[in-house]
PLY file of the C-alpha trace (Angstrom):
ply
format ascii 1.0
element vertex 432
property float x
property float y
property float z
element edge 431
property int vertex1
property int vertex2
end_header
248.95 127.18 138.32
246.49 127.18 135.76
245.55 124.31 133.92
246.66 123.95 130.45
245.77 121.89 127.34
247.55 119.21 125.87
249.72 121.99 123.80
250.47 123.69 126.59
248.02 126.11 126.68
245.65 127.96 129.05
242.14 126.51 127.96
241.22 129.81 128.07
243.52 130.42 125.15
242.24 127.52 123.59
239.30 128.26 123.05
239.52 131.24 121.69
241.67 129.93 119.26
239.24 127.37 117.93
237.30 130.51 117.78
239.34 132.61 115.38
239.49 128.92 113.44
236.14 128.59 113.43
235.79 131.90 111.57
238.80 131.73 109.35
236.88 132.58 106.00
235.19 135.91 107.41
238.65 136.58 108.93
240.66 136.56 105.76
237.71 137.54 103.60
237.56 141.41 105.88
241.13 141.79 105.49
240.95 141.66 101.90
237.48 143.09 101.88
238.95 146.19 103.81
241.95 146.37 101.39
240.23 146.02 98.35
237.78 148.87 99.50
240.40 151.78 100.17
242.11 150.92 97.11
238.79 150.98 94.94
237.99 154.55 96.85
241.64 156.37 96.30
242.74 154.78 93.14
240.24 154.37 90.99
239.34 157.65 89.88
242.47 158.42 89.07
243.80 155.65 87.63
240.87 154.88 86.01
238.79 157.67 85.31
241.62 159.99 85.20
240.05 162.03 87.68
242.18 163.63 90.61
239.23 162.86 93.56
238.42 160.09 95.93
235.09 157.72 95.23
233.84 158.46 99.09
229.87 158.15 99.86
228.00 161.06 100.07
225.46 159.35 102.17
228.31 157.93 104.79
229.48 162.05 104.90
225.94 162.95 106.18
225.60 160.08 108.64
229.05 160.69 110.02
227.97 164.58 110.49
225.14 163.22 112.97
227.90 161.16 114.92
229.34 164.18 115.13
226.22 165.65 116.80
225.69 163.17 118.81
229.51 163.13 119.84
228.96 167.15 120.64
226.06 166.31 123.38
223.27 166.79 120.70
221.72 163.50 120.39
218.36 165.63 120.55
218.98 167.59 117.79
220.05 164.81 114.95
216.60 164.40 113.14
216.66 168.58 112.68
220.81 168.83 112.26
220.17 169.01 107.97
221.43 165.52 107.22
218.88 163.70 105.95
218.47 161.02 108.58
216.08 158.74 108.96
217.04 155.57 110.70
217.45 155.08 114.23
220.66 156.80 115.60
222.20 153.45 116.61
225.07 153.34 114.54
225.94 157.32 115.56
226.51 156.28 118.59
229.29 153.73 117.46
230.81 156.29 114.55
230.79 159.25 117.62
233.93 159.00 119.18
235.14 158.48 115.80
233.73 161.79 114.81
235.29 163.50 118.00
238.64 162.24 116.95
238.76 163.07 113.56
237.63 166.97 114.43
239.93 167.13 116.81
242.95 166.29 114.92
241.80 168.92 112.09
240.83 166.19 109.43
238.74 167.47 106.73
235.51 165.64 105.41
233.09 166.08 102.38
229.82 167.51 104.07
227.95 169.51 103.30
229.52 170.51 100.25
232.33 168.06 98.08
235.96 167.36 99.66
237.91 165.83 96.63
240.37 164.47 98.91
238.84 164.03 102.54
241.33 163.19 104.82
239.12 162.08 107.37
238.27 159.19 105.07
241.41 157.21 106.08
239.89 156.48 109.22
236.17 156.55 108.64
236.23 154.52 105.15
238.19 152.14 106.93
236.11 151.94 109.89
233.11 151.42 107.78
233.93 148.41 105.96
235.16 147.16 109.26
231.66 147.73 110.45
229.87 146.24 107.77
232.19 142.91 108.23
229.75 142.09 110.86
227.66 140.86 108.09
230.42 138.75 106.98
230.75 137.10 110.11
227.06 136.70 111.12
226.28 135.15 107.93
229.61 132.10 108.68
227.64 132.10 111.91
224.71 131.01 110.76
225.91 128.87 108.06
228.02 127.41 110.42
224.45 126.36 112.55
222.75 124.63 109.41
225.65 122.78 109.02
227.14 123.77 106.07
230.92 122.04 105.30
234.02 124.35 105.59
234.88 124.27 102.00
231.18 125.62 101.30
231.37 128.13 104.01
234.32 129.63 102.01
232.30 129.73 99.26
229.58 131.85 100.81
231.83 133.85 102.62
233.31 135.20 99.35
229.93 135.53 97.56
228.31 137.45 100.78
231.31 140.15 100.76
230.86 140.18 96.55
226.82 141.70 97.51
228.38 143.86 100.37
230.73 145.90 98.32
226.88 147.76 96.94
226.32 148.66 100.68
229.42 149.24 102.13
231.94 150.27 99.33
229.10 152.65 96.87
226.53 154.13 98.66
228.18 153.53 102.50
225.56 152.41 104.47
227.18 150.19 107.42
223.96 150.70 109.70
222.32 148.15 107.66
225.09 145.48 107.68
225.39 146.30 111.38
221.34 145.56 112.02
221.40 142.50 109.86
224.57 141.06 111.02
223.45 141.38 114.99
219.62 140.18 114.04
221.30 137.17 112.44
223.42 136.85 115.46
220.29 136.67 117.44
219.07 133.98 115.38
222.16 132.01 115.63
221.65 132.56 119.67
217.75 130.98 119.17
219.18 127.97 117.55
220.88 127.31 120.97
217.74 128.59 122.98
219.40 131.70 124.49
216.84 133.56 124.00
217.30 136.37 126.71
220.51 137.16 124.61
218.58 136.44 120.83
216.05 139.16 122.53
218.93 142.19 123.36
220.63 141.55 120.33
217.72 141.83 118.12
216.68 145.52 120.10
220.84 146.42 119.18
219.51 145.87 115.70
216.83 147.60 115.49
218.04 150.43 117.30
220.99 150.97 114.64
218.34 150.42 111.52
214.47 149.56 112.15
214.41 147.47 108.53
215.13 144.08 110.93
211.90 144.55 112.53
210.34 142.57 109.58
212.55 139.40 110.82
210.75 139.66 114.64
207.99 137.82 113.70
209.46 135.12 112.55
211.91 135.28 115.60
208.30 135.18 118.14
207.22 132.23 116.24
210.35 130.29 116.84
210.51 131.27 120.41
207.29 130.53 121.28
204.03 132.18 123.58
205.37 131.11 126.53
208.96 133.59 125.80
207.04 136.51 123.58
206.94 139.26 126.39
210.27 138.86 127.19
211.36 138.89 124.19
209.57 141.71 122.79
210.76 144.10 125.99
214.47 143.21 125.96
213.80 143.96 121.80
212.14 146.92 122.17
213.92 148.95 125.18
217.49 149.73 123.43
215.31 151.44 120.50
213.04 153.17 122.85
216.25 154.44 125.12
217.70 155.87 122.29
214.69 157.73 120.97
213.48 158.94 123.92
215.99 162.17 123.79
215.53 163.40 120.23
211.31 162.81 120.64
211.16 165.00 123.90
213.98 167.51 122.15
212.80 168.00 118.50
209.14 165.92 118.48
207.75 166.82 115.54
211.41 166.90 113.21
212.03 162.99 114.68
208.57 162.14 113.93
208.29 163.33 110.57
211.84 161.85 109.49
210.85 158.25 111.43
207.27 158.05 110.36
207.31 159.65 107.09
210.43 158.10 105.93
211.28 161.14 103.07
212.26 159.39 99.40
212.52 160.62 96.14
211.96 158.49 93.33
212.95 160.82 90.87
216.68 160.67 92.62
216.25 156.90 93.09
213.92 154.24 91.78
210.26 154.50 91.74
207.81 151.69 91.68
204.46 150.59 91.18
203.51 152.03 94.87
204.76 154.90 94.27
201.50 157.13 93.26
200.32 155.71 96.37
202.75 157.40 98.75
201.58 160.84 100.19
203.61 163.59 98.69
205.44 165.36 101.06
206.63 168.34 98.61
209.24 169.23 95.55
208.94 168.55 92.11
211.49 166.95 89.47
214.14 166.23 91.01
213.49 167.37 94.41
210.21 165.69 94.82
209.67 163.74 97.91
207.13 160.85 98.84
206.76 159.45 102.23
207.75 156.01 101.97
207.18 155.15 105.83
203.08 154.51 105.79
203.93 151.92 102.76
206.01 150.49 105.10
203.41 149.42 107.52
202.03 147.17 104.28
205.26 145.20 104.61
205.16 144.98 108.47
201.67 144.03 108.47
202.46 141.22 105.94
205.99 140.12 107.92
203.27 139.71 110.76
201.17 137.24 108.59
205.01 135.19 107.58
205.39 134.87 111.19
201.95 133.45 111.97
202.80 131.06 109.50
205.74 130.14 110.00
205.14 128.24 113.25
204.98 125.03 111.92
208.46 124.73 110.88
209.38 125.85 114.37
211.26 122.12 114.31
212.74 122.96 111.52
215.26 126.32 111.92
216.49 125.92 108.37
212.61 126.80 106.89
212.09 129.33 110.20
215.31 131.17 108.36
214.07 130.93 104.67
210.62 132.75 106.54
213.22 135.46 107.86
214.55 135.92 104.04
210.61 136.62 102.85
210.02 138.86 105.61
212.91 140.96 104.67
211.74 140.76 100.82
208.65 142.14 101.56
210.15 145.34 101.96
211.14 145.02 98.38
207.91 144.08 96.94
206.24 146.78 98.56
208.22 149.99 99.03
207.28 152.91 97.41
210.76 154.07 96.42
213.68 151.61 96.19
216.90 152.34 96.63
219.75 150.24 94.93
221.22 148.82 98.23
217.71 148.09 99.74
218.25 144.46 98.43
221.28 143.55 99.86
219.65 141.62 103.17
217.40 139.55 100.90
220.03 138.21 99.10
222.30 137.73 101.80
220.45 135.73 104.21
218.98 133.74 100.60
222.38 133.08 99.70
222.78 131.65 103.20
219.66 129.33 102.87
220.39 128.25 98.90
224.21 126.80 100.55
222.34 124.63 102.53
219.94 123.25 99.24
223.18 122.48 97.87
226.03 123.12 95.46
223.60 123.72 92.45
221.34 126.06 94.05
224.52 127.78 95.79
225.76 128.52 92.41
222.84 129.87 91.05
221.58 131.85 94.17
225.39 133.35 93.67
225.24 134.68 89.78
221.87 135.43 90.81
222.61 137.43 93.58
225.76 139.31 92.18
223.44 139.96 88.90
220.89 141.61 90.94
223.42 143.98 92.77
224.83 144.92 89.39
221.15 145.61 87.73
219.95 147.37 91.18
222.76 149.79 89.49
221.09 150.62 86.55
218.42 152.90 85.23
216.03 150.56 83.25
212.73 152.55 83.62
210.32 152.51 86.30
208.89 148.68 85.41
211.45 146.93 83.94
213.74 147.48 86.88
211.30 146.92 89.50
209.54 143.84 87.57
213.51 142.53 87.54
214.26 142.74 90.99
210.83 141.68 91.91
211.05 138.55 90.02
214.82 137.87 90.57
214.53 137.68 94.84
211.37 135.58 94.35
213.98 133.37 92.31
216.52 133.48 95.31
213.93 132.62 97.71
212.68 129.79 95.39
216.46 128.62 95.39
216.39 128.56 99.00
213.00 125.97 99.37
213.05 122.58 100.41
210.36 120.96 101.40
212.07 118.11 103.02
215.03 118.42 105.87
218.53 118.03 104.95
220.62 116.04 107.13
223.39 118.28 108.13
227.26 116.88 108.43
227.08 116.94 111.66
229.69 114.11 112.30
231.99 115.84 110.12
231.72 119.05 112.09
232.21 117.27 115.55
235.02 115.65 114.01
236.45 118.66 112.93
235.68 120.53 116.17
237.33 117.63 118.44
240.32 117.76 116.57
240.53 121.87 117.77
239.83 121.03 121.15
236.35 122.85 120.95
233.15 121.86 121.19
230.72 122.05 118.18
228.31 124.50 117.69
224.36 123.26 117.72
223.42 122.18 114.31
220.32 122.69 113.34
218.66 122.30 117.33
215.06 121.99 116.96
214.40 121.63 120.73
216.24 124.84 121.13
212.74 126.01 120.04
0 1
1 2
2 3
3 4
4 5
5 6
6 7
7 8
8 9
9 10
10 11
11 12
12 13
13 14
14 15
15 16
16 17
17 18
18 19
19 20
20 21
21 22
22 23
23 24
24 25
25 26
26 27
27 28
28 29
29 30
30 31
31 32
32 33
33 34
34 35
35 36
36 37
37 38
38 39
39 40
40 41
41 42
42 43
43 44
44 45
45 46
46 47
47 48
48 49
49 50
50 51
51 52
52 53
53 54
54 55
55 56
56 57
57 58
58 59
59 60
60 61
61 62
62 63
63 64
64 65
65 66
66 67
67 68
68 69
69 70
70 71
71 72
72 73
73 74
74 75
75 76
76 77
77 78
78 79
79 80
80 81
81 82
82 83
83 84
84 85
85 86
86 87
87 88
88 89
89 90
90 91
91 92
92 93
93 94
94 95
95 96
96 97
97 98
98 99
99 100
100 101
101 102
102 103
103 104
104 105
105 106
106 107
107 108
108 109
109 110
110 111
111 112
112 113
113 114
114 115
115 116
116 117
117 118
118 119
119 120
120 121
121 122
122 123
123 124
124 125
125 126
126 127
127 128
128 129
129 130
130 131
131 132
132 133
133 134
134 135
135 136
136 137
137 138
138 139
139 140
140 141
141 142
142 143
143 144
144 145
145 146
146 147
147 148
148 149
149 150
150 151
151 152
152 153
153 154
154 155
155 156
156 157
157 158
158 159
159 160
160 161
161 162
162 163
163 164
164 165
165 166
166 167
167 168
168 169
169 170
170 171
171 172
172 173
173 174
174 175
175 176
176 177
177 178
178 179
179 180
180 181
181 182
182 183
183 184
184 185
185 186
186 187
187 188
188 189
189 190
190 191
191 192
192 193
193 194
194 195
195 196
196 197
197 198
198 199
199 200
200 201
201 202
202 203
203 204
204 205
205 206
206 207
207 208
208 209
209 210
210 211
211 212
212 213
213 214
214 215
215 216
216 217
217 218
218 219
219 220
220 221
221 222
222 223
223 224
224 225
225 226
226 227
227 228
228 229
229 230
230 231
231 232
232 233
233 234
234 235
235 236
236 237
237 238
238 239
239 240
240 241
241 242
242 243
243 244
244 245
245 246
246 247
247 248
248 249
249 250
250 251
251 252
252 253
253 254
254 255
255 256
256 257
257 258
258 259
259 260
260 261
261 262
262 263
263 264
264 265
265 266
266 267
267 268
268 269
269 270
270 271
271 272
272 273
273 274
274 275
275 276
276 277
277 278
278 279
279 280
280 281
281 282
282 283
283 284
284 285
285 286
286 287
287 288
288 289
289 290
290 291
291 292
292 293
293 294
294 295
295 296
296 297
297 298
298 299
299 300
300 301
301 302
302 303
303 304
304 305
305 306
306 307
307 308
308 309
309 310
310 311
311 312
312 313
313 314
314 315
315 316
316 317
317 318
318 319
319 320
320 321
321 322
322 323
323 324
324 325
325 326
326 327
327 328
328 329
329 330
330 331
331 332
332 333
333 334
334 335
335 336
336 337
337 338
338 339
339 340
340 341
341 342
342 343
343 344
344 345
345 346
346 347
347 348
348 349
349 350
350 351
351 352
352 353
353 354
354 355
355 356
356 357
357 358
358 359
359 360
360 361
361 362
362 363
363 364
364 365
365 366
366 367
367 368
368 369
369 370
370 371
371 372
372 373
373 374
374 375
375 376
376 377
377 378
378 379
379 380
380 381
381 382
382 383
383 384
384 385
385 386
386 387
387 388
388 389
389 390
390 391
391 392
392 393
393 394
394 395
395 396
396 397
397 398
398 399
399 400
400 401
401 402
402 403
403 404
404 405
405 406
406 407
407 408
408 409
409 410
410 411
411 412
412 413
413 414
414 415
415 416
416 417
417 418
418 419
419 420
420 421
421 422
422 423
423 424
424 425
425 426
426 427
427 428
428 429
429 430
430 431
């Protein structure tokens, strides 16, 4: 007979339990997060606008006609299918049997040209916030490991699903809550030292969307020489496996979407860098600028965070405010900025100004949810870009503290012994 707990149940069962406790708030916030969504994408054109369509992502329609590919035996042929991607095919791989489904049951979707009423959408609008819940979760994760209290937890939680609804709910991008929600899982893992796990969960991430690379520095720095080769392989290989198919089947289409990253500020937001981009072709509306060698500026200077950021390698609360700036740097020096590129700034800032305390964690929050409504607006090539410029640096700023906080720990392994668990690692500097 198995043994069983004091409540008469399987420790097994017990456990997992305290799990599902221990992430209560991301729990209840997806469910709602989920519900909300749908509604706001069937009912509010035509309740609201008085419009008989669906709000439904044109850029989620495109990436769910790769899966598609990908899902036919194409995985070769996704960088020269006509949708526009650009970011590793990680995330068609997960939307693929999705895709299969949906076709085979007749379902109709909005690609290439506009579906008022997709009915595909039940299932992959649905899907797609479930996706980007990751986040959600990842983010209680690592809140959880810098010791924040339950009440503030909640608090987050609510704020980091109020910055989501850009990404997943407008412009339906769930590879990038996918990438940052496993990369933050990976930094959650280096807080305990399991760094053989912290290195394939990173390479998950950056083989569903390559914008987490700017967090591996800081991730080396924290693990230390003695762990960097290992590290970098187990990070590198998933991207690598997954790219090796379309680069041997369509070379030069993969190369020119991965390397010269197509934009169009016209379409989007232009900025200060963006004379500097080569021009790829069009004009007006249609013109294109390759954002990807501007790009290299950013990874060049994530490099330089991560060299510097080995001094706080005691200190995992400073090595994750460096993880924040890397990911801003993408912000301060793209060529082309689209509205949602933001969104992992402020949500691992928001995750460092909770731990500052309750008057940064309000500010980082109107801050944050400000900046997701301006990124909506056209202001003109320099006021917008001089306002989201200046308002991250003002999250990160939020998020400094140049002396340790002593986290609750005796309130969390309180908490935790009352559950029958044991406590996560709170803020483990040896793990380094």
């Amino acid at each position: 007979m198995d043994a069983v707990t004091e409540k008469g149940m399987p420790p097994s069962a017990g456990a997992g339990v305290a799990r599902l406790r221990r992430r209560a708030w991301p729990l209840a916030t997806t469910v709602a997060f989920v519900i909300i969504g749908m509604a706001f994408s069937l009912l509010w054109a035509p309740l609201v606008r008085h419009h008989p369509y669906w709000i439904t992502s044109g850029d989620l329609w495109s990436t769910y006609r790769s899966a598609h590919y990908v899902g036919w035996g194409d995985l070769g042929g996704v960088y020269s299918a006509g949708t526009a991607l650009v970011t590793f095919p990680g995330i068609l791989l997960v939307l693929a049997p999705l895709a299969m489904a949906t076709g085979g049951l007749g379902l109709t979707e909005a690609f290439p040209k506009f579906v008022p009423h997709p009915t595909a959408w039940f299932a992959l609008g649905t899907a797609s916030l479930l996706l980007c819940a990751i986040a959600l979760f990842a983010c209680d994760a690592l809140a959880e490991r810098l010791g924040l209290s339950w009440a503030r937890r909640g608090v987050l939680c609510v704020a980091e699903a109020a910055i989501l609804w850009n990404v997943a709910v407008i412009w339906g991008h769930p590879e990038d809550a996918v990438a940052l929600g496993l990369a933050l899982y990976a930094l959650v893992l280096a807080f305990d030292g399991r760094w053989t796990g912290a290195g394939w969960l990173f390479g998950a991430a950056v083989a569903t969307q390559p914008l987490v690379v700017l967090m591996f520095p800081v991730l080396l720095a924290w693990a230390g020489r003695g762990r960097v080769v290992g590290l970098a392989a187990r990070s590198a290989v998933p991207a690598i496996a997954i790219l090796l198919t379309p680069l041997i089947s369509r070379f030069h289409d993969t190369t020119h979407a991965l390397l010269d990253q197509p934009n169009y500020p016209n379409l989007d937001h232009a900025t200060p860098w963006t004379r500097l981009a080569p021009v790829l072709g069009g004009s007006g509306h249609d013109l294109a600028v390759a954002a990807g060698p501007g790009r290299l500026v950013a990874v060049i200077l994530a490099c330089a965070v991560g060299w510097w950021a080995r001094r706080w390698r005691q200190r995992p609360d400073l090595m994750v405010w460096a993880a924040a700036l890397a990911l801003a740097l993408r912000c301060f020096t793209e060529s082309v900025l689209v509205a949602f590129y933001i969104w992992p700034v402020l949500a691992v800032g928001l995750v460092v100004a909770a731990r500052a305390g309750r008057a940064r964690l309000a500010a980082a929050i109107v801050l944050s949810i400000g900046l997701t409504v301006v990124a909506q607006w056209r202001l003109g090539e320099l006021p917008w870009w001089s306002t989201i410029t200046v308002g991250l640096v003002a999250l990160l700023a939020l998020g400094v503290r140049t002396a340790d906080v002593a986290a609750p720990t005796e309130t969390l392994e309180s908490s935790f012994a009352e559950r029958g668990s044991a406590p996560p690692r709170v803020l483990a500097g040896t793990a380094a």
